[in-house]
C-alpha positions in Angstrom: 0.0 0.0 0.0 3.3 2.3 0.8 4.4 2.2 -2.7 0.4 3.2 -4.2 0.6 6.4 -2.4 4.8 7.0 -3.0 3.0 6.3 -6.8 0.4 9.1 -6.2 4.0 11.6 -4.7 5.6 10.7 -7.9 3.2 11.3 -10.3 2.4 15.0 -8.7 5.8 15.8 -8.1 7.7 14.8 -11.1 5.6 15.1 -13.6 2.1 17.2 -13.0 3.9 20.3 -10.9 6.7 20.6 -13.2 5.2 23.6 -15.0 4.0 25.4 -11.5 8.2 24.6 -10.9 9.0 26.1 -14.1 7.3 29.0 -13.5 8.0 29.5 -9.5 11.8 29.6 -10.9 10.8 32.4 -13.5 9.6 34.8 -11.4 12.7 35.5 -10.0 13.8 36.5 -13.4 10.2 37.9 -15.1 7.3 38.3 -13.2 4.9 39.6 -15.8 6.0 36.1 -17.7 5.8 34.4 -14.9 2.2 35.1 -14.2 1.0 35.0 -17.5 -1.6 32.2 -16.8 -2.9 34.6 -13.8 -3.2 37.5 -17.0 -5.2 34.9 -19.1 -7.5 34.1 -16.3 -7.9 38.4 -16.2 -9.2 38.7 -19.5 -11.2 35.9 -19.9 -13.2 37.4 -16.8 -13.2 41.3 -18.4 -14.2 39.8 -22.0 -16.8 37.4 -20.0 -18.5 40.3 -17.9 -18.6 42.6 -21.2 -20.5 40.3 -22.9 -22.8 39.5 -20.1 -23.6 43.3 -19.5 -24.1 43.7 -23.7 -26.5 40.8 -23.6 -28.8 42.3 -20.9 -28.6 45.7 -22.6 -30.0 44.1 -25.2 -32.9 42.5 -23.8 -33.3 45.7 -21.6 -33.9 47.6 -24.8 -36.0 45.7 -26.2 -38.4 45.1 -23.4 -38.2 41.5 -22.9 -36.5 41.7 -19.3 -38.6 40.9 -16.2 -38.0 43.6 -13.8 -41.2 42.6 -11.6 -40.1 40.8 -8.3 -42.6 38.1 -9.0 -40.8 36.9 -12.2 -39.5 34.0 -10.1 -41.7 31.8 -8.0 -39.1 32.5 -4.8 -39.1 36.0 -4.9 -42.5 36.6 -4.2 
């Protein structure tokens, strides 16, 4: 059973952090590069909460949002 979870260790350490190593050892050379991923993660959100506030714009202008407070059965 000793050498299932040493398994387990090995997998994680040697091969599935390697890039999370890889980059811990870049930021003491280039931080911007060095959270990149963290950057990615940025943008996707900005990108994601623009189109969510165009979408209900739209349905705001064209009347078909529900603004009464008993458009859901838990509300009212």
């Amino acid at each position: 059973m000793k050498a299932f979870f040493e398994g387990i260790q090995s997998l994680f350490v040697d091969f599935l952090f390697l890039p999370m190593d890889w980059l811990r050892e870049l930021e003491l050379t280039n931080w911007w590069l060095a959270n990149i991923l963290n950057w990615v993660f940025i943008i996707v959100c900005i990108v994601a909460t623009v189109y969510w506030t165009k979408q209900l714009n739209i349905f705001k202008n064209n009347g078909e949002d529900n603004d009464d407070t008993t458009a859901h059965s838990f509300l009212g």
